[in-house]
LUMNURO-635014 format. One record per residue (C-alpha): residue in one letter; residue number from 1; x, y, z. Coordinates in Angstrom, 1 decimal. Layout:
# LUMNURO-635014
A,NUM,X,Y,Z
...
END
This chain:
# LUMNURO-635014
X,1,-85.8,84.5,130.6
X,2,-87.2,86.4,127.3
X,3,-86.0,84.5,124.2
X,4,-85.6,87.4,121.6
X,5,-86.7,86.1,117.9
X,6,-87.4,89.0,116.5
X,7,-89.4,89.5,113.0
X,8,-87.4,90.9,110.1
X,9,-87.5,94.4,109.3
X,10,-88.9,93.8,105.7
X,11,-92.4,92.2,107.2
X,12,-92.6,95.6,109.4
X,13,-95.3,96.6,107.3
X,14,-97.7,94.1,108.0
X,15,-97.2,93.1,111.4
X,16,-96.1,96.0,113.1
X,17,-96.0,99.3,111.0
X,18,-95.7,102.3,113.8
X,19,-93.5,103.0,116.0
X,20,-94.8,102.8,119.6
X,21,-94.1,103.9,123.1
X,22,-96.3,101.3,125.3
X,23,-98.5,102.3,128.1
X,24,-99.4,98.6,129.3
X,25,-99.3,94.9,128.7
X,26,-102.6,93.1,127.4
X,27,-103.1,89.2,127.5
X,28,-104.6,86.7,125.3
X,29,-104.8,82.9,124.8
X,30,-104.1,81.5,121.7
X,31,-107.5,79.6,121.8
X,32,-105.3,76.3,119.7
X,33,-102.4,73.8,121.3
X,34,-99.5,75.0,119.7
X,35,-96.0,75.9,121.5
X,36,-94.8,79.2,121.4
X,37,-92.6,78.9,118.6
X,38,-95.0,77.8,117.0
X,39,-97.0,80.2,117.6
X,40,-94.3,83.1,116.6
X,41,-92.9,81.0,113.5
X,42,-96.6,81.2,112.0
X,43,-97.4,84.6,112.7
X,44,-93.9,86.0,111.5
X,45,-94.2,84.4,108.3
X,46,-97.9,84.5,106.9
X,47,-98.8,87.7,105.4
X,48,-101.6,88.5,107.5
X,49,-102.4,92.0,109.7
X,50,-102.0,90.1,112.4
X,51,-99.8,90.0,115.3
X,52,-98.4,90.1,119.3
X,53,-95.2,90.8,120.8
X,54,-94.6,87.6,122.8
X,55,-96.1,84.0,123.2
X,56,-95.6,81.7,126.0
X,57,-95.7,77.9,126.6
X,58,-94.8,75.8,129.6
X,59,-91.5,76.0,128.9
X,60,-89.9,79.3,127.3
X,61,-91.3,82.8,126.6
X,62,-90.4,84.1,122.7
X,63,-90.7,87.7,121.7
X,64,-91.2,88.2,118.2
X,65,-91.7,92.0,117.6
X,66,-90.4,94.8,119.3
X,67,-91.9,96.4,121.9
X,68,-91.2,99.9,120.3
X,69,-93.1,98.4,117.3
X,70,-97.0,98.3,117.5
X,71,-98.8,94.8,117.1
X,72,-102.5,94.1,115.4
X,73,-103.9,92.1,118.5
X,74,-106.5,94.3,120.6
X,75,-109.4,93.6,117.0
X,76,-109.6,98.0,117.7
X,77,-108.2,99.4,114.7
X,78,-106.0,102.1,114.8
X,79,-107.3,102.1,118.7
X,80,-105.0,102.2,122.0
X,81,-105.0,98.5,122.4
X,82,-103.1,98.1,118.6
X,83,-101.0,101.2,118.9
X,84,-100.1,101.4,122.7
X,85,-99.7,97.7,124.0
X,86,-97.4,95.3,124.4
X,87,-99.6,92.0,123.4
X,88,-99.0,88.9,125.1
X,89,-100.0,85.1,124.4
X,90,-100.8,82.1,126.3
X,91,-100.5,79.2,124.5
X,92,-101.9,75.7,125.2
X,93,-105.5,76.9,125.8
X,94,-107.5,75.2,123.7
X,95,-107.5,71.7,126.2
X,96,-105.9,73.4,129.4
X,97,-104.9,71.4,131.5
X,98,-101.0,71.1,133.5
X,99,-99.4,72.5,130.3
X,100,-101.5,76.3,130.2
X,101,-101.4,76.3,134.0
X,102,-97.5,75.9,133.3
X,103,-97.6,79.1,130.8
X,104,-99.6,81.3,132.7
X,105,-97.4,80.7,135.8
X,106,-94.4,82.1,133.2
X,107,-96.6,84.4,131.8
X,108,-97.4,85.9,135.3
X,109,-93.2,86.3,135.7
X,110,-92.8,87.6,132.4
X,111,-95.4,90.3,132.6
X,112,-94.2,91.2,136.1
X,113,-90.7,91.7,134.5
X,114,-92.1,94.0,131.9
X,115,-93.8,95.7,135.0
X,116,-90.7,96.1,136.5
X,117,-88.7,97.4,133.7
X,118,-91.3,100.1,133.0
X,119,-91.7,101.0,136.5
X,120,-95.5,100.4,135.8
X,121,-98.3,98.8,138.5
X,122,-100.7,96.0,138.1
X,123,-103.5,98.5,136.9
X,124,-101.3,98.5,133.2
X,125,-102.3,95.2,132.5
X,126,-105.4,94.3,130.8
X,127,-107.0,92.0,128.7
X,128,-108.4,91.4,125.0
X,129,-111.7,91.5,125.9
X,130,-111.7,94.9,127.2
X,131,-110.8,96.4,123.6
X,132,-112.6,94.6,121.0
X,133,-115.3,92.5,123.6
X,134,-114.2,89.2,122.7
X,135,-113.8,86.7,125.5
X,136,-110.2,86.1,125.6
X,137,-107.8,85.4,127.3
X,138,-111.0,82.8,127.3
X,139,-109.7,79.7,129.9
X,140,-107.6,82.6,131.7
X,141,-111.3,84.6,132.0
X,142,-112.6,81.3,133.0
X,143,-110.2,80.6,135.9
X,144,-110.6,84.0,137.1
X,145,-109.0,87.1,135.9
X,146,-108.1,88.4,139.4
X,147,-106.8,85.0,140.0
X,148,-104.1,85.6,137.3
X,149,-103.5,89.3,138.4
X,150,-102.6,88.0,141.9
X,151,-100.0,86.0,140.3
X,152,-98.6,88.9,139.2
X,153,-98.7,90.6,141.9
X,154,-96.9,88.1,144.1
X,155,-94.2,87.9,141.5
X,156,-93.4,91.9,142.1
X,157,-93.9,91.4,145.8
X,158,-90.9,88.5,145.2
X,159,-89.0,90.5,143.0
X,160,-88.9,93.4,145.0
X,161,-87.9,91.7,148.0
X,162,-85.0,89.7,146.2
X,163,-83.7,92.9,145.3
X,164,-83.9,94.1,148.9
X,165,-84.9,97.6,147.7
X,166,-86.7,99.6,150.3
X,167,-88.7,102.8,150.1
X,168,-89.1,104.7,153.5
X,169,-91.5,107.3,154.6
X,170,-89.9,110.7,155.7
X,171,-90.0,114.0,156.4
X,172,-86.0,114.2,154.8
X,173,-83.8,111.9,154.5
X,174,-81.8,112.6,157.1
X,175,-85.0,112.3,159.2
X,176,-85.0,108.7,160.6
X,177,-86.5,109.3,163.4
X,178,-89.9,110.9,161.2
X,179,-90.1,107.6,159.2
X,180,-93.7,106.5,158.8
X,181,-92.6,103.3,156.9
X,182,-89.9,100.9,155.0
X,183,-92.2,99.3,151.9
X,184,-90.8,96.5,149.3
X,185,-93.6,98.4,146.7
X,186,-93.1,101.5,145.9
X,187,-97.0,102.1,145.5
X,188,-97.5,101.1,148.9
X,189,-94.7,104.0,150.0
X,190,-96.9,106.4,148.0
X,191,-100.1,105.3,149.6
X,192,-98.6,106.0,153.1
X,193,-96.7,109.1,151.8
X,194,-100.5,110.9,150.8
X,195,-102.1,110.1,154.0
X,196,-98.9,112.2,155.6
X,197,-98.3,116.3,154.4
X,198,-94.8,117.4,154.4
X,199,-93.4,113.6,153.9
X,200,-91.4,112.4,151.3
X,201,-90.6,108.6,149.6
X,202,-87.0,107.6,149.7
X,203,-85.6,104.8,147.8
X,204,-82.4,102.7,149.3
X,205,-80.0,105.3,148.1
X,206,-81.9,108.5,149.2
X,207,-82.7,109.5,146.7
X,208,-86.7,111.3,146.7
X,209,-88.9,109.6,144.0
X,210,-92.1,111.2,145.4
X,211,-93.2,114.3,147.4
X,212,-96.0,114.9,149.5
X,213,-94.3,118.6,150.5
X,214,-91.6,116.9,152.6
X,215,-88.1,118.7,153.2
X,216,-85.5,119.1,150.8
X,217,-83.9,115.6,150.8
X,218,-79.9,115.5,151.8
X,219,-79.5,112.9,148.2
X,220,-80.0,115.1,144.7
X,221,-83.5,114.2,143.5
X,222,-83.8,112.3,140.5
X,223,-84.2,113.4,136.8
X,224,-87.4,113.8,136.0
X,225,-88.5,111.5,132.8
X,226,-89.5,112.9,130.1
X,227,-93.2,112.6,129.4
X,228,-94.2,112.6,125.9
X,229,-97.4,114.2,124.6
X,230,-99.0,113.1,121.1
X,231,-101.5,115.6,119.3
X,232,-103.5,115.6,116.2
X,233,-106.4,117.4,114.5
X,234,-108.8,117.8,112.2
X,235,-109.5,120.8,110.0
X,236,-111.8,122.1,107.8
X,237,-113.3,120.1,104.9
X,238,-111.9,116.5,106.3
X,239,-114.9,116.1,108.6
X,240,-113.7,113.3,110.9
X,241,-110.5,112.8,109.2
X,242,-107.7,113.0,111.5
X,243,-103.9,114.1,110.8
X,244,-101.3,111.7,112.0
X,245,-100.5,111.5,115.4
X,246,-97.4,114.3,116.2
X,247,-95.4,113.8,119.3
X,248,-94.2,116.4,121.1
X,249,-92.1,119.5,118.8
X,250,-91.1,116.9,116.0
X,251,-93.6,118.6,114.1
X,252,-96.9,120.8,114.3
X,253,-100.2,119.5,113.7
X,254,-102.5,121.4,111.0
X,255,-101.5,122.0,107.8
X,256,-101.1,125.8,108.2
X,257,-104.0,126.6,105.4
X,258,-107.0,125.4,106.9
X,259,-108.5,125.9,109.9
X,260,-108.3,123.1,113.1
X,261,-112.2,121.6,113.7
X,262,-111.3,118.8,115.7
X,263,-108.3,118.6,118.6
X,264,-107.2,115.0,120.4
X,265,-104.2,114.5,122.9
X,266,-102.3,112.0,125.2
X,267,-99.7,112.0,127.1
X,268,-97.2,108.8,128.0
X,269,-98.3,109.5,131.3
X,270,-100.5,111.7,133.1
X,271,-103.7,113.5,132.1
X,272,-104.4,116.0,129.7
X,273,-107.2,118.5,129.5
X,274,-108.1,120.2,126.9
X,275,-111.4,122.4,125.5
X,276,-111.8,124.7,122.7
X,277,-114.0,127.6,121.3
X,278,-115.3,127.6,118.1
X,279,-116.0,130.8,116.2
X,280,-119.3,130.3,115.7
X,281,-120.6,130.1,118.9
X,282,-118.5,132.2,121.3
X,283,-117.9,130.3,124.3
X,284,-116.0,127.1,125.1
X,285,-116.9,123.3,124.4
X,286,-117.1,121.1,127.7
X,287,-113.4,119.9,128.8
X,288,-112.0,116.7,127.2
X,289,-109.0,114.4,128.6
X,290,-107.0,111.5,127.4
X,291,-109.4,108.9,128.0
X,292,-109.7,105.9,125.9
X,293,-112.8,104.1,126.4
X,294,-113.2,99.8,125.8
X,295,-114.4,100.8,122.4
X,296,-111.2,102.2,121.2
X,297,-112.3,106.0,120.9
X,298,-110.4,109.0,122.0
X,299,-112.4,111.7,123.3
X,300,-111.8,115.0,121.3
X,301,-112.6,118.8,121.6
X,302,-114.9,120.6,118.8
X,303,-117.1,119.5,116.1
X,304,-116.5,118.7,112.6
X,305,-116.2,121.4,110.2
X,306,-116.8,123.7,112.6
X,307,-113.1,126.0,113.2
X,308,-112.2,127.1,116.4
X,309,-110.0,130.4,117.2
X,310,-109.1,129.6,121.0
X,311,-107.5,126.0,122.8
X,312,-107.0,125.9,126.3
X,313,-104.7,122.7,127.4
X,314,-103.8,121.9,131.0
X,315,-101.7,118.7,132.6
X,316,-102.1,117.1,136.3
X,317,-99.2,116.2,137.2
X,318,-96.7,117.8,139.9
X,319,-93.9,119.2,138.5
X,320,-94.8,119.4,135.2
X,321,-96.3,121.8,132.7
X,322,-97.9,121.8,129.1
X,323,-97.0,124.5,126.8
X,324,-99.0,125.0,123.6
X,325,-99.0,127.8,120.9
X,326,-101.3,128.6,117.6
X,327,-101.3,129.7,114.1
X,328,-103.4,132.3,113.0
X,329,-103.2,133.9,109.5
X,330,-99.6,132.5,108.6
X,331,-97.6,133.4,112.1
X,332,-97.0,131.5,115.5
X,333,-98.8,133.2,118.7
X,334,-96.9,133.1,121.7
X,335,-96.7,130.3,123.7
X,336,-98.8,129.4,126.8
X,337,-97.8,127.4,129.8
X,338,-100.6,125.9,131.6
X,339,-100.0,123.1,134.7
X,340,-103.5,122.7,136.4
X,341,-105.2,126.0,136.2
X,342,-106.1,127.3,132.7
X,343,-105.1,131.0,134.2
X,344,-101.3,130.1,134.7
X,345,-100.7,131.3,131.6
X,346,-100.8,134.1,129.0
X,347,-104.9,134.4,129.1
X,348,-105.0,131.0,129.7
X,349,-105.3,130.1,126.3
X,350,-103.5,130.1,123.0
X,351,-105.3,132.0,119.5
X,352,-106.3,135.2,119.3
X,353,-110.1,134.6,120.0
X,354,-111.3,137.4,117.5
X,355,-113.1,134.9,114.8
X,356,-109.5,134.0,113.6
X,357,-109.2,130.3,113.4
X,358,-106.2,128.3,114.5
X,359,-104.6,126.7,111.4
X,360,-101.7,124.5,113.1
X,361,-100.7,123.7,116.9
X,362,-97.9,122.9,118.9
X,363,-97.7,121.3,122.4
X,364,-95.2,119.7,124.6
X,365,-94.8,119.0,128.7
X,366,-92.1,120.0,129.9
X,367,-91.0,120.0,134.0
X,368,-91.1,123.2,136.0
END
């Protein structure tokens, strides 16, 4: 079980100054002997930009940030790894030895319950050296990474046979006799479900949590969740220098003045696509997406100092749409609503496209 001791809100600031919605779990080893309090006493109370959500010993896991907070641990800046992940510690590495092997066999159940409770898979966790290129988790690395990212995986197989949740294969659920499969992992349901048009996944109550173009099910499908999408630009006279990060409508991004150079997105899940025209030479850039590469760098659409008077945006998946508008001399454009084809929308693409540049933008995804 998690042992919450949580840093005070007054050392935010230092250790964990944005607010974050996580996308994965990375793991490190604290390269010293020291227990996990320890290890979370220290951090929380020296003064240093320097941080992780949870450490773990042989005996007990302690979480010392939030995970809606952000933690300095990935060594990329103001990268993915520091703003999007939940950072985790192994203690007891320096000698090894019973006592690590003892924390990573917790380590492996408390990542696979943070697995669980995001409904994420085993390709959301990743480690240290993939950000910044330092070899940690180093004695993890050493024993063999996949050998730790089995133990994780056998800790959701467990877990989702304790529960005795079951996700079946059909063409509807009131289709028995169609079922292709009963699966513990609901990835697995989804692998089968592809290789089968017109089948649905059901989970124990019948209710459809994926559709390969299966009947309508007899049990109300789901909700769907609500998938966030951050934006930001650059404009005019800034060069590289990026806006802050503005999710969904809570704002726009641009200042409204100058014109947008530079345009970056990403979504909580999903991909985004994204290309724009710049004024001065006519024709469109080469797509972009959300892709964030070891080195900690978005990709992004346009040059710097160079304004742009047309942005195209589209998002892959099913049921889902992006919907984007511009700003061009002082008034909102209507919006566009693109899913995976820039054409499903007004043009296909928001601005005027007459040499007028785009001074502010707005996006969100929204279901269909």
């Amino acid at each position: 079980m998690l042992i919450q001791r949580l840093i005070s809100s007054d050392k935010y600031g230092i250790k964990c100054p944005y607010v974050m919605d996580p996308i994965g779990i990375c793991i490190h080893n604290t390269a010293n002997d020291a227990s996990a309090a320890n290890e979370i006493a220290y951090m929380q109370r020296n003064n240093n930009e320097v941080s992780f959500h949870i450490a773990i010993d042989d005996k007990e896991a302690i979480q010392g940030i939030p995970f809606n907070r952000n933690a300095w641990a990935a060594g990329d800046g103001n990268g993915q790894g520091n703003r999007r992940y939940i950072h985790v510690e192994i203690c007891y590495s320096k000698s090894g030895g019973p006592k690590f092997e003892a924390a990573e066999k917790i380590a492996a159940q408390e990542v696979a319950a943070l697995l669980k409770q995001y409904g994420w898979g085993i390709d959301r966790v990743t480690k240290h050296q993939d950000f910044s290129g330092k070899y940690c988790p180093h004695r993890t690395l050493d024993m063999g990474w996949q050998r730790f990212l089995n133990m994780i995986q056998a800790e959701l197989n467990g877990a989702s046979q304790e529960n005795g949740e079951l996700y079946r294969v059909r063409k509807s659920w009131g289709d028995a006799a169609s079922q292709k499969g009963a699966y513990s992992i609901k990835e697995n349901a989804i692998a089968e479900c592809k290789n089968h048009s017109g089948y649905n996944v059901y989970d124990s109550n019948g209710n459809c949590v994926y559709s390969n173009g299966g009947s309508q099910p007899s049990q109300p499908t789901p909700t769907k969740e609500k998938i966030d999408l951050f934006s930001r630009v650059a404009v005019k006279g800034r060069g590289s220098k990026y806006y802050d990060w503005v999710k969904n409508l809570t704002d726009y991004t641009g200042d409204m003045k100058n014109p947008c150079c530079l345009f970056m997105a990403y979504p909580t899940k999903g991909e985004v696509r994204f290309r724009v025209s710049p004024i001065s030479e006519g024709r469109y850039y080469s797509e972009v997406q959300n892709y964030y590469s070891s080195k900690g760098i978005y990709d992004e659409a346009g040059l710097p100092n160079v304004p742009f008077d047309k942005i195209q945006m589209r998002f892959d998946l099913p049921g889902y749409k992006i919907r984007y508008r511009a700003m061009c001399n002082g008034c909102w454009l209507d919006w566009v609503e693109n899913g995976n084809s820039y054409m499903e929308g007004h043009n296909g693409y928001a601005g005027l496209g007459d040499g007028t540049p785009i001074t502010a933008i707005e996006c969100e995804i929204v279901t269909r």
